[in-house]
C-alpha positions as CSV (number, residue, x, y, z in Angstrom):
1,X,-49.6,56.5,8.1
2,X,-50.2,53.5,10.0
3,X,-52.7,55.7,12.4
4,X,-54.6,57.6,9.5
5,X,-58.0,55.9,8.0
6,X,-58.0,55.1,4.3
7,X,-60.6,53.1,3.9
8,X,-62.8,55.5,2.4
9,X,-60.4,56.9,-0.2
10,X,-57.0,58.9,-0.7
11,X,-56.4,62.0,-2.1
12,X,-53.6,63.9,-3.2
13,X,-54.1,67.5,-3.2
14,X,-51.2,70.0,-4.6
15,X,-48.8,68.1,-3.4
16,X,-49.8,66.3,0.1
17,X,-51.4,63.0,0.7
18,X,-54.9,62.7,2.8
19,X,-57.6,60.3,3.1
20,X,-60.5,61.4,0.7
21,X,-62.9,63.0,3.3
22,X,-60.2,65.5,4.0
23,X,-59.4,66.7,0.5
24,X,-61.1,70.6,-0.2
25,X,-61.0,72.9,-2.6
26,X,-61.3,76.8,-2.5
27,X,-64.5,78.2,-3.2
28,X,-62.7,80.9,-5.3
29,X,-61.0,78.8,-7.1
30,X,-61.7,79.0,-11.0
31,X,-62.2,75.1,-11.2
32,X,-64.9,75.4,-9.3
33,X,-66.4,78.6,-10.0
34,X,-66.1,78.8,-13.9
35,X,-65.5,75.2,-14.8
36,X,-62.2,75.5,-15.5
37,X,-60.9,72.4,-14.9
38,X,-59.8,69.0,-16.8
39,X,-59.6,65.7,-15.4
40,X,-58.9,61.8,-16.7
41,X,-60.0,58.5,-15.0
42,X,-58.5,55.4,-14.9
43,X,-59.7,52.3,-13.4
44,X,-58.5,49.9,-11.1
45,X,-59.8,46.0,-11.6
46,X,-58.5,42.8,-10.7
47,X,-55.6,45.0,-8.9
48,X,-54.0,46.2,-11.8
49,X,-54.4,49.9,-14.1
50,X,-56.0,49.6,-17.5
51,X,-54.3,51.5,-20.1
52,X,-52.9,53.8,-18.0
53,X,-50.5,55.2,-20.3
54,X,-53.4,56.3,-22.5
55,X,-55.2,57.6,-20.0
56,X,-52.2,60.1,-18.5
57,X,-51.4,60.7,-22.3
58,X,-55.3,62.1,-22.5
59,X,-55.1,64.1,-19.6
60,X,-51.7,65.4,-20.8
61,X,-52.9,66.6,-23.9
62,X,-56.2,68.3,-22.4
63,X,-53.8,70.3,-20.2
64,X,-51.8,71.4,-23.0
65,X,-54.8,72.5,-24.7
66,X,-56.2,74.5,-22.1
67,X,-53.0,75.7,-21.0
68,X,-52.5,74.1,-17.9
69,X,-48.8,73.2,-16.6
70,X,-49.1,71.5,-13.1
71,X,-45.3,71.0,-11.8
72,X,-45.7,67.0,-11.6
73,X,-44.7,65.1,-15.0
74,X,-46.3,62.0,-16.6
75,X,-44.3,59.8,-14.6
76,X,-44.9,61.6,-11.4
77,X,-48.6,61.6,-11.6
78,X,-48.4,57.5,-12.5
79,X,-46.6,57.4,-9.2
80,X,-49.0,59.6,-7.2
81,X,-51.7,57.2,-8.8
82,X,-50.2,54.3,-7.9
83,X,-49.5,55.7,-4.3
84,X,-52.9,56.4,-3.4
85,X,-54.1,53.4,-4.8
86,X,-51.4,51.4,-2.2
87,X,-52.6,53.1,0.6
88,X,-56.3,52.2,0.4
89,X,-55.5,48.6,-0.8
90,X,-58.2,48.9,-3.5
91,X,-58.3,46.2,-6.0
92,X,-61.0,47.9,-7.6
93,X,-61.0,51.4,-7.7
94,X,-62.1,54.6,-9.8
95,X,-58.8,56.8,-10.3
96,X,-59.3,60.1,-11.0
97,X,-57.0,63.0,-11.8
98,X,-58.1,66.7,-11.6
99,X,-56.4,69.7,-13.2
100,X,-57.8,72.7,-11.6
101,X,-56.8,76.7,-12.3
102,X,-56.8,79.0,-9.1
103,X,-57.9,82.0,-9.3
104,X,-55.0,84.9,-10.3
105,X,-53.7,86.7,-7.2
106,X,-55.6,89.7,-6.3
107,X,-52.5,92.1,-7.3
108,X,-52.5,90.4,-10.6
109,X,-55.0,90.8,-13.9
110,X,-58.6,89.3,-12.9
111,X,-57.1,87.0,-16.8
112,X,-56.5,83.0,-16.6
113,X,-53.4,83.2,-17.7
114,X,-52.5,84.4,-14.2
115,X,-54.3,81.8,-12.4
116,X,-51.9,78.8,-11.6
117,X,-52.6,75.3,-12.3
118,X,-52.3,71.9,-10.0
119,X,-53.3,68.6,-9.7
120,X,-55.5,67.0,-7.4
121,X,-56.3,63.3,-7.9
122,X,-58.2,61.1,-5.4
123,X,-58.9,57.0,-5.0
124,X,-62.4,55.6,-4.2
125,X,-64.1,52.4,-4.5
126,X,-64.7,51.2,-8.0
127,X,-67.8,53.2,-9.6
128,X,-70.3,51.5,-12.3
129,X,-72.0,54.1,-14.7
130,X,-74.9,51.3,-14.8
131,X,-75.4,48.7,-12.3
132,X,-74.4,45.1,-12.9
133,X,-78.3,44.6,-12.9
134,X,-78.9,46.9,-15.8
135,X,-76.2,45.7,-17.7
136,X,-77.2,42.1,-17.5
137,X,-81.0,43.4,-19.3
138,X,-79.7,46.2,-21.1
139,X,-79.5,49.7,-20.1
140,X,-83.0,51.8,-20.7
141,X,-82.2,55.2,-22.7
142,X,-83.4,57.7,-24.4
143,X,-82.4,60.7,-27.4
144,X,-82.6,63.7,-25.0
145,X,-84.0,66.9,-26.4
146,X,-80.9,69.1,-25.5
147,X,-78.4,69.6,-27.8
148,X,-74.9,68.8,-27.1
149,X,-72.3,71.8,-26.8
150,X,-70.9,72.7,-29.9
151,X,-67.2,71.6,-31.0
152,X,-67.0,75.0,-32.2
153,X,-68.1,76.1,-29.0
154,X,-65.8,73.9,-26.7
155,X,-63.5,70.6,-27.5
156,X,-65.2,67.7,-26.8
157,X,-61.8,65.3,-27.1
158,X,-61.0,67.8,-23.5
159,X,-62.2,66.2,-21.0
160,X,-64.7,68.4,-18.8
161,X,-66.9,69.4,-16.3
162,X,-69.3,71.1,-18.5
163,X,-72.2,68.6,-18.3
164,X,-75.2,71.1,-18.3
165,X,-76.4,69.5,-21.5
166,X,-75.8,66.3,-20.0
167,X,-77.2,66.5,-16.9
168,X,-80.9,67.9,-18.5
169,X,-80.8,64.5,-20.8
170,X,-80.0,62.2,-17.5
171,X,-83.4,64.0,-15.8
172,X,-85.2,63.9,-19.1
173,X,-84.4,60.3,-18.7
174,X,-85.2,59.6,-15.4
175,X,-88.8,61.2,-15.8
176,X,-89.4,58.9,-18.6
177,X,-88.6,56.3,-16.8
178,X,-85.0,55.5,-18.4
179,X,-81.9,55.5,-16.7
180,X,-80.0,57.7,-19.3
181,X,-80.1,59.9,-22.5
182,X,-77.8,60.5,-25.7
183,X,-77.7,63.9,-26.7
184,X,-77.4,64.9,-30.8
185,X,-75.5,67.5,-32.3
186,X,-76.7,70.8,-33.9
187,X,-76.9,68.6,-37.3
188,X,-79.5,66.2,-36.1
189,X,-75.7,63.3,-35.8
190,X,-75.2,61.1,-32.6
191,X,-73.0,62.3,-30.0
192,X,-72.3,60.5,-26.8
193,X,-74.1,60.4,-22.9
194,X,-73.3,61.1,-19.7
195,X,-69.9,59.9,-19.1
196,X,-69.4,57.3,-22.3
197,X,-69.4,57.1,-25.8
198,X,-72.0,55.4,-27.6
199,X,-71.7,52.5,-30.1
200,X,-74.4,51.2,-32.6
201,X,-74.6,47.4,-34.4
202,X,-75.6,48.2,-38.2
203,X,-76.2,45.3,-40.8
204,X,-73.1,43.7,-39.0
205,X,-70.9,46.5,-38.5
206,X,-70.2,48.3,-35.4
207,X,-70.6,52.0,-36.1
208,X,-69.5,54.8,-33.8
209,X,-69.5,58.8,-34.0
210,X,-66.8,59.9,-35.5
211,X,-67.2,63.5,-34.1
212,X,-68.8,65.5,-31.3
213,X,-67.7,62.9,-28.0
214,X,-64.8,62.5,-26.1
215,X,-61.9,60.3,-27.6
216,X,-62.7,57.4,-25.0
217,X,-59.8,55.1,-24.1
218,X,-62.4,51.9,-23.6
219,X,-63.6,53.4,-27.1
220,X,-60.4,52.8,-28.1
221,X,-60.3,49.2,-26.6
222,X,-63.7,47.9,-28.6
223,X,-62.3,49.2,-32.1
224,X,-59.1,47.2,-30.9
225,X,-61.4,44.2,-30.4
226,X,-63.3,44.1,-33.5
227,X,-60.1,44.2,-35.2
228,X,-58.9,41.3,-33.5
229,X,-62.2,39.3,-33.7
230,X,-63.5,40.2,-37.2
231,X,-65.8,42.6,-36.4
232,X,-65.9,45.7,-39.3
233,X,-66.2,48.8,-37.3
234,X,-66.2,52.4,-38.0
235,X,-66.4,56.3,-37.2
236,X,-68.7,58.3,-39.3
237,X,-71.4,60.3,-38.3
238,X,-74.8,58.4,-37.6
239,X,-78.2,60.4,-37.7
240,X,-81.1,59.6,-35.2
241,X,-82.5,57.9,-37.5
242,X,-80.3,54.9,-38.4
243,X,-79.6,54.9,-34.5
244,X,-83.1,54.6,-33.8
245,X,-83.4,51.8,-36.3
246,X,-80.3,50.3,-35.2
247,X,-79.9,46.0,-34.4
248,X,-78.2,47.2,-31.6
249,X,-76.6,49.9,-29.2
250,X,-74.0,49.6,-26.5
251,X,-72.0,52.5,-24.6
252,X,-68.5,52.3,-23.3
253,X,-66.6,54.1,-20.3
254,X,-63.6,53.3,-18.0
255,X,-66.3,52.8,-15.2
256,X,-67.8,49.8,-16.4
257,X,-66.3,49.0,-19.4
258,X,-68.7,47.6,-22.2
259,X,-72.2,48.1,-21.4
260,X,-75.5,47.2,-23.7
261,X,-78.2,49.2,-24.1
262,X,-82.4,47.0,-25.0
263,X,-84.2,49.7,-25.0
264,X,-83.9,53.3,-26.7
265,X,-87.5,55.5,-26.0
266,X,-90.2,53.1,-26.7
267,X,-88.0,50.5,-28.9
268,X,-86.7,47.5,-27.4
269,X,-84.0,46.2,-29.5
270,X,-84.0,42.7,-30.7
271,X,-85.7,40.6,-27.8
272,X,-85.2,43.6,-25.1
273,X,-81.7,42.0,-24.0
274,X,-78.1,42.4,-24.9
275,X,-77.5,41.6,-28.5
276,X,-74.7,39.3,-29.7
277,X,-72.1,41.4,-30.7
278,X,-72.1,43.7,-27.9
279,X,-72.3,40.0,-25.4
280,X,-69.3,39.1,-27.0
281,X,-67.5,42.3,-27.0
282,X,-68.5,42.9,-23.1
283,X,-67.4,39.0,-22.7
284,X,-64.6,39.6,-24.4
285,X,-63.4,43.0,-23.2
286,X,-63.4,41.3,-19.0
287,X,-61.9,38.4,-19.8
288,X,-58.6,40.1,-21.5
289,X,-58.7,42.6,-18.6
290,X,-58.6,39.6,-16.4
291,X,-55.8,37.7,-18.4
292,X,-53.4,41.2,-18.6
293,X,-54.7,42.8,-21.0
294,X,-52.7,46.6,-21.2
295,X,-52.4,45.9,-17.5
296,X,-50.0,48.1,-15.2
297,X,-49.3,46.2,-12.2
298,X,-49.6,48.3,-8.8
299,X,-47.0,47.2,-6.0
300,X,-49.4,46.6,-3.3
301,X,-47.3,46.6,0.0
């Protein structure tokens, strides 16, 4: 171990240990070839997990829906977390876990349910979503014109690859001169974007979707902190409209926490800078993750 370069990243791939530029996957596999794959993330900062727990309970549970059953257990994959996080010596770090399916033996039915399931998870340096410079002036955005998959068609609470939708908004965006998009739902309702849910400031009260996105642990952590600073907050469904009219918009995600939006297609919100409430909830948020706050310490060696 002491000869082998880790400085770029660790991996652990169905069952050995590698430094991240050595990590591959099949190009048969059906991960890659049909998507079918789930995966968490869980960041590193200040050289401690965040809600860790909540984060391997997530990935648990979209393994159980797809039927995937990897042969490492929730305290296994903590420890193979932790492991590769020790042998870069990251203090901030993105920390992603990957169930992928194989594809089914060629003397078995061409069905998933043949198909076995691992894990691979790897370590990197720490990723922001937006950069700390468009955070400090608000993110750009825009409503992208493609609709987001249907609930009906796949579970959105699973986390996926399945970013088609997604990835159409974030160019829509970029030719607009944005940096991302939020997509609606078939009913004209608020969604989420590209790797965070979406959170919007009306007559006082922070309002979020209540279907149609991902069940985001940092999600979790701002309804947690408008409880605990006064803050009336809710999940119900919000039409383009009232979003568009919104005081103010902010997105959440593991890699970068809370994160305003000033600008949504031509409307600049308030002055065209963070608003209050999301300053103090993005204030707020770092400075309990610096005290501790649902902290899992990492043995660094």
């Amino acid at each position: 171990m002491t000869d082998i370069d880790w400085s770029a990243g660790a991996a652990y791939l169905d069952g050995e240990y590698m430094p991240l530029k050595e990590a591959r996957l099949p190009i048969t596999e059906w991960g890659y070839r049909r998507s079918d794959v789930t995966y968490d993330v869980v960041g590193v900062y200040y050289g401690v997990f965040f809600r860790l727990d909540d984060h391997i309970s997530r990935f648990r549970a979209s393994m159980d829906k797809l039927r995937m059953k990897p042969q490492e257990s929730d305290g296994q994959i903590k420890e193979i977390l932790a492991e590769l996080v020790k042998r870069t010596g990251f203090r901030e770090a993105y920390v992603a876990m990957d169930c992928v399916r194989s594809r089914p033996p060629r003397d078995m039915p061409l069905h998933p349910a043949y198909g076995r399931s691992y894990l691979i998870c790897h370590v990197m340096p720490w990723v922001w979503v937006f950069t700390p410079e468009q955070q400090e002036r608000g993110v750009h955005a825009i409503i992208g014109s493609a609709e987001r998959i249907a609930p009906e068609s796949f579970d959105p609470t699973i986390k996926n690859f399945h970013w088609g939708d997604l990835t159409r908004g974030n160019f829509e965006a970029h030719e607009q001169g944005a940096e991302t998009a939020i997509l609606l739902d078939r009913h004209g309702h608020v969604t989420e974007g590209p790797g965070y849910n979406v959170f919007a400031v009306i007559d006082g009260t922070v309002v979020t979707p209540r279907s149609g996105a991902l069940e985001g642990i940092t999600r979790k952590s701002v309804i947690e902190l408008c409880d605990s600073l006064g803050i009336a907050c809710e999940a119900r469904d919000i039409t383009r409209a009232e979003f568009e009219d919104a005081d103010e918009i902010f997105c959440s995600t593991t890699a970068g926490g809370i994160m305003p939006i000033s600008k949504l297609g031509t409307r600049f919100l308030g002055n065209g800078r963070p608003g209050p409430i999301s300053t103090i909830l993005k204030d707020t948020f770092w400075e309990k993750r610096k005290n501790g706050w649902h902290a899992t310490p990492i043995a660094y060696e």
